[in-house]
Structure formats: structure tokens, C-alpha cells
N, C-alpha and C positions, 0 to 999 in steps of 0.2 A: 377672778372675782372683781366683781365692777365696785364704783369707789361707794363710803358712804354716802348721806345727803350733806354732811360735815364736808369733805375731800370735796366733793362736788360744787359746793357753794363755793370754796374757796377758789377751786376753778373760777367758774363764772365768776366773781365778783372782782380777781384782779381782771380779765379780759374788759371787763363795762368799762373799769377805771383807765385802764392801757386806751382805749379808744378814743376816749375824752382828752386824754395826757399825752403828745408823742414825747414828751420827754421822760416819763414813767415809762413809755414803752422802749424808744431807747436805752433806759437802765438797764431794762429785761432783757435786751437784745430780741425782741422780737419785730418783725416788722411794722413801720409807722411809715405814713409820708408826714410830709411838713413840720412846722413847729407846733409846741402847746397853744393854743388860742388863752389867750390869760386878760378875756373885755368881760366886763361884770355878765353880761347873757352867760358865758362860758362856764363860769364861775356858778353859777344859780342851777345850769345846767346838774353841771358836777356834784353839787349841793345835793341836789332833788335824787340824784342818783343815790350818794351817801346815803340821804334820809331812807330810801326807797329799799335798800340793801339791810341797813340795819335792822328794818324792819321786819326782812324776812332773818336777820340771823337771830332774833330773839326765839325765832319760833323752831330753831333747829334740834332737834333731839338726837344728840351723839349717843352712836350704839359701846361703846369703853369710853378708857380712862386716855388714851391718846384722841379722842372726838372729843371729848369734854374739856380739854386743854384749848385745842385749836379753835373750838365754838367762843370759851374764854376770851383769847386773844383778840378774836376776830371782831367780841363784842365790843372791848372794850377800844381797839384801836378806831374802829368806825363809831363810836360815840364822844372820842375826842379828837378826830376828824370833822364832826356834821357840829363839836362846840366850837370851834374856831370861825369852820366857815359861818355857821350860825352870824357868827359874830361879825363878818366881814373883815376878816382880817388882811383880807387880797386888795380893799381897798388902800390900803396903805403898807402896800409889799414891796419895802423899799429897806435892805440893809445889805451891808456886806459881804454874809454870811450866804443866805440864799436867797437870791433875788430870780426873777427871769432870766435875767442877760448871763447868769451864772448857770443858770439850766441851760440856755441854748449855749451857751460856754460848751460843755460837758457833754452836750447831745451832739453836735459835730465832732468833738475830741473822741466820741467813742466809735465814729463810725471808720475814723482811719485808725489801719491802715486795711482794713478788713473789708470796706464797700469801694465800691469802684466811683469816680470821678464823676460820670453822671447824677450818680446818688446824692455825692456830695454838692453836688450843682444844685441838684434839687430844695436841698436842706437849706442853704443858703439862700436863696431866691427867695426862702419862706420867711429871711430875719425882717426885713421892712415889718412887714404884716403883722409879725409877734410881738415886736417892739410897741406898735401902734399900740394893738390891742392893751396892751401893757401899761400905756399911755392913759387910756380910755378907764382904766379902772383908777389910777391915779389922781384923774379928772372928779370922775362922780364922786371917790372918798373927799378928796377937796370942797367939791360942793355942798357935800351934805355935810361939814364939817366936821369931818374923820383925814385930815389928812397924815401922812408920818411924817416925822422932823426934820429939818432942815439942815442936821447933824449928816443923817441919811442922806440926803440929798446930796447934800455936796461930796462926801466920801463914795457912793454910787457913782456921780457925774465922773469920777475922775478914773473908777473901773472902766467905765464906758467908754473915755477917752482910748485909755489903754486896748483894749478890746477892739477898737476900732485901727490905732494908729499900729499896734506893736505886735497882739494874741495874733489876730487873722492871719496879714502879708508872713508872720515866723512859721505857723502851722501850717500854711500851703507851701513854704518855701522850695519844700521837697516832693513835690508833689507833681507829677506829670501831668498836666491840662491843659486844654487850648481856653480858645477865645469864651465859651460857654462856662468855664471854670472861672474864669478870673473875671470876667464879667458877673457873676454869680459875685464872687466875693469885695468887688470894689460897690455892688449896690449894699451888701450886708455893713461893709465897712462905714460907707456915707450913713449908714442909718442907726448906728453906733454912734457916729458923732452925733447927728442930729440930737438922739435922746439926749447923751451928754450936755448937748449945748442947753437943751430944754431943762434938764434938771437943775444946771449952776445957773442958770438966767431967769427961767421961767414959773419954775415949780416951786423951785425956793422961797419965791414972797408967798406962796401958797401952803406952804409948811408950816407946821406950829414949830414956834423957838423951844419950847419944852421939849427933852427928852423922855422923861418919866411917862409910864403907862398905868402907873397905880396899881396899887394891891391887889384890888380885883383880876384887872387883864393879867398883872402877872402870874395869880395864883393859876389863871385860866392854861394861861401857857406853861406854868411850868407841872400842870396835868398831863397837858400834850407829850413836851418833853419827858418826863420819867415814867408816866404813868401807873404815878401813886399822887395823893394827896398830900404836899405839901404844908408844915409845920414853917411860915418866915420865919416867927420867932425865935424857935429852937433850932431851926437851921442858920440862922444868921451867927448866934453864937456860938454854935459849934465851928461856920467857919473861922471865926477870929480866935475860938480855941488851936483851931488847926496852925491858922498862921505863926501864933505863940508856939507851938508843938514842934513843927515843922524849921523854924527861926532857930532853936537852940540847937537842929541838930545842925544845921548848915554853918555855926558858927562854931560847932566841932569841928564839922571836916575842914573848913579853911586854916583853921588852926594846924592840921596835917599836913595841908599841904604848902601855909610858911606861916610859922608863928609870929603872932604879931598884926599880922594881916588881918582888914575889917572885910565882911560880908561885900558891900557896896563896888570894893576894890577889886574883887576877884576875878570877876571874870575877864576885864583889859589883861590881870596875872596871867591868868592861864590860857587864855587867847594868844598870847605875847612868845607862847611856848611852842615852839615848830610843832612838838609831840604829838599837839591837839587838834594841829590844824590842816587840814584838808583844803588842798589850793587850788581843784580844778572841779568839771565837772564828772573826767574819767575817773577820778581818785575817787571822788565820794559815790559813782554808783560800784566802784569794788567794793568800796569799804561796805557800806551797804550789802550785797551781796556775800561776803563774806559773814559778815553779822547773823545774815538767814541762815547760812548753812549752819553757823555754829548752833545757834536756837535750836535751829531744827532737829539736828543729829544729837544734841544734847538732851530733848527733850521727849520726843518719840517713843514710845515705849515704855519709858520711867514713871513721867511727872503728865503725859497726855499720851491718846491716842490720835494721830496724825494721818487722815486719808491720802495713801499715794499719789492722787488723783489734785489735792491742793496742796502738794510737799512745793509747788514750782510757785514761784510770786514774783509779778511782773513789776518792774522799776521803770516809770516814766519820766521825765525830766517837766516840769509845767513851767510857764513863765511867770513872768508878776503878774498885778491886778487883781489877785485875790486877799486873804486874809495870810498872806506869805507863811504859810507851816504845810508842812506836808498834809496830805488825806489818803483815806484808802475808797475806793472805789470795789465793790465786789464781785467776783465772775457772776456769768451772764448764765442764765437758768439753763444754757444745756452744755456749760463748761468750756463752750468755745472762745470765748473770751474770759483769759485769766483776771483772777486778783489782781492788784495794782495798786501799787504806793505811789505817789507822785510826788515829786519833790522841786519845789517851786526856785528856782534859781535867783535868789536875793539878796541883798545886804544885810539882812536882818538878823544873821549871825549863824543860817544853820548847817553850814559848814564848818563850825565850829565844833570838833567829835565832842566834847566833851557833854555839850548839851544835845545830841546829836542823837546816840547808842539808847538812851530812853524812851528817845520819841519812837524809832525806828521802831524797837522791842514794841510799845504801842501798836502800831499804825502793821506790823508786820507780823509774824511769828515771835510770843503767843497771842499776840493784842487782836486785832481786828480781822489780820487774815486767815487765823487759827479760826477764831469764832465766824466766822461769816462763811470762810469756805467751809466750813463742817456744815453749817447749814445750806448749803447749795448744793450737798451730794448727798443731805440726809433725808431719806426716801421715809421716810416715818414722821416726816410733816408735811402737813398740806400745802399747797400753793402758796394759800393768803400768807402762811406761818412762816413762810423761805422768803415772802418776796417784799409783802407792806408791816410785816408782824412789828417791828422792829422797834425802837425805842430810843433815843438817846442818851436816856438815865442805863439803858439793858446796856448796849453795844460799847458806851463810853465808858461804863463804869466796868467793862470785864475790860478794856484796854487800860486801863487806869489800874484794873488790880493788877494784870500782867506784868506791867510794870514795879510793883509792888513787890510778885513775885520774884521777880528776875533779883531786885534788892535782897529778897529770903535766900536765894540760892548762891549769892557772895557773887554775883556778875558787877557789883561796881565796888571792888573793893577798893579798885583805884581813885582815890581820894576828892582828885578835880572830876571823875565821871560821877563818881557819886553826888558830889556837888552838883552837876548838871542834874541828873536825876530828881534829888530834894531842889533845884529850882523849878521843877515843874512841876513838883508838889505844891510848893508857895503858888506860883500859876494860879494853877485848882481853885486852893482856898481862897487867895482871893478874889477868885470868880465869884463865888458864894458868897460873899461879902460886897464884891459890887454889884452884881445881879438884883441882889433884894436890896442891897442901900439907894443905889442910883435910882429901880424905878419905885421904892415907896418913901423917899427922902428921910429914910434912916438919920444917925446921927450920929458923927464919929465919938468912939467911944473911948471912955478913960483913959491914958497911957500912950494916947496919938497926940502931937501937936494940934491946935484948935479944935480940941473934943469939945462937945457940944455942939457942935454945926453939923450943917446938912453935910452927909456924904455929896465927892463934886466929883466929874472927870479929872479935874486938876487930883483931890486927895488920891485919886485912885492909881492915877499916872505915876505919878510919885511912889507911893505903897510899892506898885510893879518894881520900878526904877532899882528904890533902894532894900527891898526884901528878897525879891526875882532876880535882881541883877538883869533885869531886862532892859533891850534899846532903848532909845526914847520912840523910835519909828514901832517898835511892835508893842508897848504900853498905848499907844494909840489906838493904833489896831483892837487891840483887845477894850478897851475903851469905847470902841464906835463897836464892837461886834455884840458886850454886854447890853448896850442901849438898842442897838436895833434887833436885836432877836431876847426877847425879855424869855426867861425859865430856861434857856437852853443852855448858859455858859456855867449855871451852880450843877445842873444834869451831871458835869464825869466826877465832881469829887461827891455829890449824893450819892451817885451810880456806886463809885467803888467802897463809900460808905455798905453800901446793901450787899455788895457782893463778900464785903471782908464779913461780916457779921452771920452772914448764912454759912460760910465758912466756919466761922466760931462757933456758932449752933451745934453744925453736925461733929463737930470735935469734941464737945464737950454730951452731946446726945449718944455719940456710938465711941466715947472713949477708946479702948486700943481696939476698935473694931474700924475707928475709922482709917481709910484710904486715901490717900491726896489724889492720884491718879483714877481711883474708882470716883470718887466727887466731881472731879473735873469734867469726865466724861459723863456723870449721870445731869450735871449743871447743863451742859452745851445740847444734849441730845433733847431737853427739853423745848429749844427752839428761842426766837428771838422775843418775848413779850415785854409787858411794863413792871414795873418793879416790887408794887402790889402783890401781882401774882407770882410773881418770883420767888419771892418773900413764901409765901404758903407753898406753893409747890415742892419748895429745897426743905420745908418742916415737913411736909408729907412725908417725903421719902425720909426721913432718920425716925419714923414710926417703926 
């Protein structure tokens, strides 16, 4: 049986985008040459394609109820796809979080060890030119005075450095090539510095000192990201309800584990404790490892149904220059390349188990690579639905209840892990608090020192510090990642907002009818979409 015009579209329509994108196409693992072209033409290109696509997906008539989902999805991702670019927002694609130099990061990272040395010669030769173009959009947002922050600027310039001085010469280290390889990589290298040097020198007097994007642009993006329509108001207060929620219970567990003890204090405690702490790189990919097995074997059959086929998750070691926390990357559409957790080798504390086993459970078995590899062997979504469906509010916020759950099932009874756990709850929330404070200049409110005033990086730094027990190096971080990618950092504590509540729906909709394991499995089969439709799809089914 040939596919519908649903299945169909969703073919062709990642293939347009894959062709325009090598770095989308790298994700896919299907063949690309060179890098992404990211100069405003490229961009406008991309755009008109967007527009071009959406236009035929309004008009698709899904023959069921698995087509009428997918056409959903399909609709609504490429309508807040063509609002951003709309917007131009690649003129000032300058953070952190995902820049260029972080795609072509990731576009070489994926092609060892799996392509051969020519290939990667190839890839390389292409960064000058990507860079450029990269440059070129930078330029015109400046001109036409749309530049991004000088916040940005300078935290990028110093990926770049990295990228240039440290990522490359480590990631070929082992790597067999002659003269055609390492000439390949010492021109990509030089041109990693160059932008670097252009961003701290150059681009910077060309940046706005303001970091804030206002209400508008954020609500815009934080559509993108969850895709539902955000509430600031009632989502801002509900983060600081969170933090309050969240605060009293972490000042339980510290009480456990030595009375007397304040929040602030804890973590040097329990860092200070051999028990917690993992001293190398070999120790923590077993420990790691370990962790998967136990999820996995624990979880299998009971509480999920777990495909043979993504039971294996690859562990990769990353170095610095990113936002230092681990990510998951997803196998490649025909399984030849596994899942992958990557774990950034830093000072920034996450070798410390205690905050460690949470993230893991996240970013691993059941968080990300449960959800994402079930969608990459699940033959009852279309293309589009396995490969752009995706959502930040969907994907972040099932990692986030994962983790949730793992708290239901007594996995952190032990007092300093549980604590690690509720720190990355506090995280969350107050992501949502500085997300919408920072860019619509909120005002700290009652019960904070200088209430009344603008939320600042400084109050938020701080917040981290003393509620998170976080570094001072990764209250930064999180600091420059809130500002440069506005709606994406409140996404996983909204996300897991919608997921625990659809949850609570159908518990109280099918009373002892319902099934944890039936729900989970009928949650994830529906595929990756925005949170909107998620929301109605999880009330369908407790009809």
C-alpha cells in the first residue's frame, strides 16, 4: 500500500529542508556535502520554501485519525517555523545555546567515527565559508538595526576561541589523516579564531547593550518553543510558586542529611564526601552506564514498553565551549547511529553523582532517549513527525517528568541525591522566572531582597547561587543562555507542567481504569508535537 498524501508530504518536505540545511541533514544522517549556508539569501531561500510548504500542508486531507494528527503537527510546526523566520531572527543568531559554530560543532562530531577521513576533509574545508556566511547575516541584522547583544557576543567570541584552539586539534587527535586532513582542519581552526576575534573586537561596538527582547518577541518565541500559547503572567507566578514549593522541600532533605545545615552550604557538604564523587572520566562513563542498565531493566515491561532495538545508548565524552551539561542527540532515521548522551568534561560540578543520577535519568532512560528512540523506530509516524515534529515544551518537558518519575518510584531516597534532583527542579523554575523577568523587565517581587526593581542577571545569578546551590561558572551560563535564546529556558518546567497534568486528567477521567504503563505508551506513540496539541490529544483518548 503506497503512502497517504499525509506520509507523502511529510517525505518531501523534510527532503526540501535537508537540502537547503547540511546540518539538518547531518542530524538525519543522510547524505550532505558541505556546511549549512546561514547568509541572509540562504535564509530568504529557506523562508520561501517554509512559506511554500505550509501552504500546500493546509490543503492536505488526512484519510484517519493517525493523518489528522501528522497534518496537525506538520501545520503547526511550519507556522512557527515561517513566524520566526518571518521575523528575521537569523539576523541576530548569536547565543550560546544554538548558534552556527555550534551546528557545524555537531555536524563534524557526527560524522566520526562512522565517515572516512576524506569526508571529513571535506566538511572542514567548508567551515571558512559557513562562518562567513554566518558573518554576513550578522552584518545586515546590524545594519538594519536588528543587531543581538553584546552579552552574546562576547560569551559566543569565547566558544569560538575554544572551538578553534581546544574542540578541533582534541577531536582529530585520534584520528588517522595525512596532510589533506590536517590542512583541512588548521584552515577551519584559523577561521574559528578569526570570527572569534571579530565578535570580541568587531561586532561588539555593533551590538545593542540591552539584553531584553520584550514581550512581543518573547511570546513569539516561546510559541516556537512549546508550541502552545503562552500566559507571562500566570506563568511567571506560577514559577515563583514553584521556587517557594520546591525551596521547602530541599530544606527538608538537607535537614537529613545533617541537621542544622542551610541550603546554600550543601552542596561543598556533600561534594566533600568521597561517596558522591566521581574522580575520573572512566568512573563516570560506568557510573553512567550502570544507571542505564538499572532504568532500563527496572522499567521495561512494568512502568514502559521499551523497543529492543533503542534498549543500547551511546555515551560520548564532549569537551568544553558549550553550555557545560550534558545533551542528548537522537539516532539517525535508519538506526545506524545510536542515541547519545554526551557529557561535557567541566569544572562545573557534573561529576558530582549526586547531582549527576537526575540529569542522567533526564537526558537517558526514561528522559530523552526512551522518548526520542521510540520515535525513530515508530513506523506509525510520518517522516516530518520522527524527524522536525519536535518541540522543546514536548521533548523537555517528558525529560523533566521522567525525572519526576524516577522521584515517584523512591530512585532518590538517598537524601544528598534527592537533593541533587530538587536542585534541578529549583533549575527549572527559576528558568521561568528569569526567562520572562529578564526579557520583559519584570520586577522582583515581595519576599526577595530589592523587590521592586527590575529583574537583573546579577538578581538571577544570585537566586541560582543561593536556591540551586549552583557554581558561580554555571549561574552564568544559565544567565547568558536565558538571554540569548528567549521562550526556550521556561519550555521544560512548562513542558513538565503539561505532561504531569495530562497525567492527572486521565487518572481522575478512567479512575481504576487507568494504567501508568498503558498511558505512557499511548503518550509517546502519539509522536513528538507542541503542547497545544498534546493537551487535546491525551483528553481524546480518556473519552
Amino acid at each position: 500500500m503506497g503512502l497517504t498524501s499525509v506520509a507523502q508530504f511529510g517525505v518531501d518536505v523534510v527532503d526540501l529542508l535537508a537540502e537547503e540545511d547540511s546540518e539538518l541533514a547531518a542530524s538525519l544522517g543522510v547524505p550532505s556535502d558541505g556546511l549549512t549556508d546561514y547568509s541572509p539569501a540562504a535564509w530568504q531561500r529557506r523562508t520561501e520554501v517554509i512559506r511554500d510548504q505550509l501552504e500546500r500542508a493546509n490543503a492536505l486531507e488526512p484519510v484517519d485519525e493517525g493523518d489528522r494528527i501528522a497534518r496537525d503537527v506538520i501545520i503547526e510546526r511550519l507556522s512557527s517555523m515561517l513566524a520566526l523566520a518571518s521575523e528575521r531572527h537569523y539576523l541576530r543568531d548569536l547565543n550560546i545555546l544554538t548558534n552556527p559554530a555550534q551546528g557545524i560543532r555537531t555536524t563534524v562530531e557526527l560524522m566520526l567515527p562512522s565517515q572516512g577521513v576524506a569526508e571529513v576533509a571535506d566538511r572542514l574545508r567548508a567551515v571558512p565559508r559557513a562562518l562567513t556566511s554566518w558573518r554576513e547575516s550578522l552584518l545586515e541584522g546590524a545594519a538594519l538595526g536588528e543587531p543581538a547583544a553584546q552579552r552574546q557576543s562576547v560569551a559566543v567570541a569565547q566558544q569560538m576561541d575554544f572551538l578553534g584552539r581546544d574542540w578541533l586539534p582534541g577531536l582529530l587527535r585520534d584520528v588517522p589523516g595525512g596532510d589533506d586532513l590536517y590542512g583541512a582542519a588548521e584552515a577551519a581552526a584559523a577561521a574559528f579564531a578569526t570570527t572569534s576575534t571579530w565578535l570580541a573586537d568587531v561586532y561588539v561596538g555593533m551590538a545593542r547593550p540591552d539584553d531584553a527582547v520584550g514581550e512581543e518577541a518573547l511570546l513569539l518565541h516561546a510559541q516556537f518553543f512549546t508550541g502552545m500559547e503562552v500566559d507571562l503572567d500566570e506563568a511567571f507566578r506560577w514559577g515563583l510558586s514553584e521556587i517557594d514549593r520546591v525551596a521547602a522541600e530541599m530544606r527538608r532533605e538537607v535537614q537529613r542529611i545533617e541537621p542544622g545545615l542551610v541550603v546554600s552550604e550543601a552542596r561543598d557538604y556533600v561534594a566533600a564526601d568521597p561517596r558522591y564523587r566521581l574522580t575520573d572520566v572512566a568512573e563516570l562513563e560506568a557510573y553512567v552506564r550502570q544507571l542505564t542498565k538499572q532504568a532500563t531493566d527496572e522499567l521495561d515491561g512494568t512502568i514502559f514498553t521499551i523497543d529492543p532495538r533503542v534498549r543500547e545508548l551511546d555515551i560520548k565524552i564532549a569537551g568544553e565551549g558549550d553550555a557545560g551539561l550534558p545533551y542528548y542527540l537522537p539516532p539517525s532515521e535508519d538506526l545506524s547511529r545510536l542515541g547519545s548522551v554526551w557529557l561535557p568534561v567541566s569544572d562545573m560540578g557534573i561529576f558530582d553523582r549526586f547531582w549527576l543520577e537526575s540529569m542522567w535519568f533526564h537526558e537517558g532512560i526514561p528522559g530523552h532517549h526512551l522518548q526520542l528512540g521510540a520515535v525513530a523506530v515508530h513506523q506509525g509516524l510520518n517522516r516530518f513527525q520522527r524527524t522536525l515534529g519536535a518541540t522543546s515544551g514536548h521533548d523537555e518537558g517528558w525529560a523533566c517528568y521522567a525525572e519526576v518519575l524516577c522521584d515517584e518510584l523512591g530512585w532518590f531516597e538517598d537524601p544528598a541525591v534527592r537533593l541533587g534532583h530538587l536542585s534541578w527542579q529549583m533549575v527549572r523554575a527559576i528558568r521561568v522566572v528569569a526567562d520572562i523577568g529578564l526579557h520583559t523587565g519584570r520586577e522582583i517581587p515581595h519576599g526577595y531582597s530589592d523587590a521592586g526593581a527590575r529583574i537583573t542577571p546579577d538578581f538571577v545569578s544570585s537566586l541560582l547561587r543561593r536556591r540551586a546551590s549552583a557554581t558561580s561558572e554555571f549561574a552564568i551560563s544559565e544567565v547568558n543562555r536565558c538571554l540569548g535564546a528567549p521562550g526556550q529556558a521556561m519550555s521544560y518546567k512548562l513542558g513538565e507542567r503539561e505532561w504531569l497534568a495530562a497525567r492527572t486528567e486521565s487518572e481522575k477521567a478512567l479512575g481504576s481504569d487507568f494504567d501508568l504503563k498503558k498511558w505512557h505508551d499511548q503518550a509517546l506513540r502519539l509522536g513528538p508535537m507542541g503542547l497545544a496539541q498534546f493537551r487535546r490529544e491525551m483528553t481524546a483518548l480518556n473519552r
